[in-house]
C-alpha positions, 0 to 999 in steps of 0.5 A, spaced: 111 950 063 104 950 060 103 944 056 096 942 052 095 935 049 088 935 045 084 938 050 087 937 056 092 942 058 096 942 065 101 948 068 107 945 070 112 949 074 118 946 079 121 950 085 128 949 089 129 949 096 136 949 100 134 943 104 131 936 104 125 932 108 128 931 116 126 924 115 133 925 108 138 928 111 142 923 113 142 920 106 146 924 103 143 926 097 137 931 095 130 929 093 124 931 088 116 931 089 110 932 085 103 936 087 098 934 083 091 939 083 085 939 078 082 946 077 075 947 080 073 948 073 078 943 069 071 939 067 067 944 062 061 941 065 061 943 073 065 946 077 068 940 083 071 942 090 077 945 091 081 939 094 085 942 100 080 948 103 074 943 104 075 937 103 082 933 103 086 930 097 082 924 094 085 918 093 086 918 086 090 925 087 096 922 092 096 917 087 098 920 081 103 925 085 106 918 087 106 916 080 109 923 078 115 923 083 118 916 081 117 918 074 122 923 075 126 922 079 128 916 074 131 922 070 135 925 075 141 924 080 139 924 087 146 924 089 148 929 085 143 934 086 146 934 094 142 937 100 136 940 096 129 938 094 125 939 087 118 941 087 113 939 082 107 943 081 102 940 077 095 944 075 090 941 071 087 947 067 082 943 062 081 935 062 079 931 057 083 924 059 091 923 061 092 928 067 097 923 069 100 923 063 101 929 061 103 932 068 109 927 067 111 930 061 111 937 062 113 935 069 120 933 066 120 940 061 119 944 068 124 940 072 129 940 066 129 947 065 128 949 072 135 945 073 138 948 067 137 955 070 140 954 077 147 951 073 144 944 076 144 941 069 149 935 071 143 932 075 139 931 069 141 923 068 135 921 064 129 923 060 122 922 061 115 922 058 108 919 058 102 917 055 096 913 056 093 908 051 088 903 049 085 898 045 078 901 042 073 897 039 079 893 036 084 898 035 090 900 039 089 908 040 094 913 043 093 919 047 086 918 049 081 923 050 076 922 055 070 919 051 075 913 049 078 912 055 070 911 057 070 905 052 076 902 052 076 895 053 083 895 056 087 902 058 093 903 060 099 909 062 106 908 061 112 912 063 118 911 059 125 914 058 126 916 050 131 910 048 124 906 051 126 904 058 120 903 062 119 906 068 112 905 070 107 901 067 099 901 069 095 897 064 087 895 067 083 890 063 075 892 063 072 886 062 075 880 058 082 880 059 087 881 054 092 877 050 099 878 049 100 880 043 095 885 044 098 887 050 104 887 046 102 892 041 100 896 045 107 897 048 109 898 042 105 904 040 106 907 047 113 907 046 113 910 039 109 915 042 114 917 048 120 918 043 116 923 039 114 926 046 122 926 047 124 930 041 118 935 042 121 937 049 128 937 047 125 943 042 122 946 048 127 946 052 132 949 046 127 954 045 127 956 052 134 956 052 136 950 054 143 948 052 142 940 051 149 939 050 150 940 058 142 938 060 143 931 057 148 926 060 147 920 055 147 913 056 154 910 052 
């Protein structure tokens, strides 16, 4: 799955394996991870490192593969997946702001479709999607590219379901602190956007295919 927001673009795919982590296999239900990996040339600027080869993963990598995992397994059944571990691997190809985001968006498409595949579709509970916003010299912006991220006075990720349930919400103030209101309105605009970002997967995933009627099980 290959998903492009502004100028940041990542490479998402999910693999099974017929087994679980040792640690599992006497809970009784399957399990998902994520991988996270900037390219070497992900920043147009300079080539960085690759992680794993001559230095270990940073912090910030572990961190946004914890926030990928839990983000979706919010939208799938452990249980019903059965002794079986889904892997998500998320390559940022070109960065320009909301790397963690947009692998938790184009992570779902991948793990939806990939489950869809395998005749698995029953074990998608849920959908989900994430976006970064933030208040910008007095205005509330969606998506930010990495020059507003830079400026902004309080940026904050949220990953939500499409009938804008929260799964995880990271908000950092960058000086003065915000009001509620303000905090509020934001909130507000970032779960608009996660619903506009759920019906854009669900066009994907139809047009890979994807029979939505079995894929989806909708809350009553």
């Amino acid at each position: 799955m290959l998903y492009r927001a502004g100028g940041t673009v990542v490479l998402c795919t999910a693999s099974v394996d017929e087994q679980v982590p040792k640690w599992m296999i006497e809970a009784g239900t399957g399990w998902l991870t994520a991988e996270y990996q900037m390219h070497p040339r992900a920043n147009p600027a300079r080539r960085q490192s690759r992680e794993g080869r001559n230095r270990p993963p940073k912090g910030r990598t572990h961190e946004i593969q914890r926030l990928v995992g839990r983000s979706l397994r919010a939208a799938v059944d452990l249980s019903a997946l059965g002794p079986r571990t889904i892997t998500i691997d998320c390559d940022v190809l070109e960065a320009d702001g909301g790397t963690r985001t947009a692998s938790v968006t184009a992570g779902y498409i991948a793990t939806a479709l990939g489950l869809h595949n395998l005749g698995l579709a029953n074990v998608l509970r849920d959908q989900v999607a994430a976006i970064s916003v933030g208040h910008v010299d007095g205005q509330v912006h969606v998506d930010l590219d990495y020059g507003e991220d830079s400026t902004a006075r309080v940026d904050m990720n949220v990953v939500a379901t499409r009938d804008g349930e929260l799964v995880e919400v990271q908000a950092t103030a960058e000086g003065l602190p915000i009001s509620r209101p303000d905090f509020n309105s934001m909130l507000d605009a970032a779960l608009r956007t996660v619903t506009s970002l759920c019906k854009l997967q669900e066009q994907a995933l139809v047009k890979a295919g994807a029979d939505l009627n079995v894929l989806m099980k909708r809350r009553s």
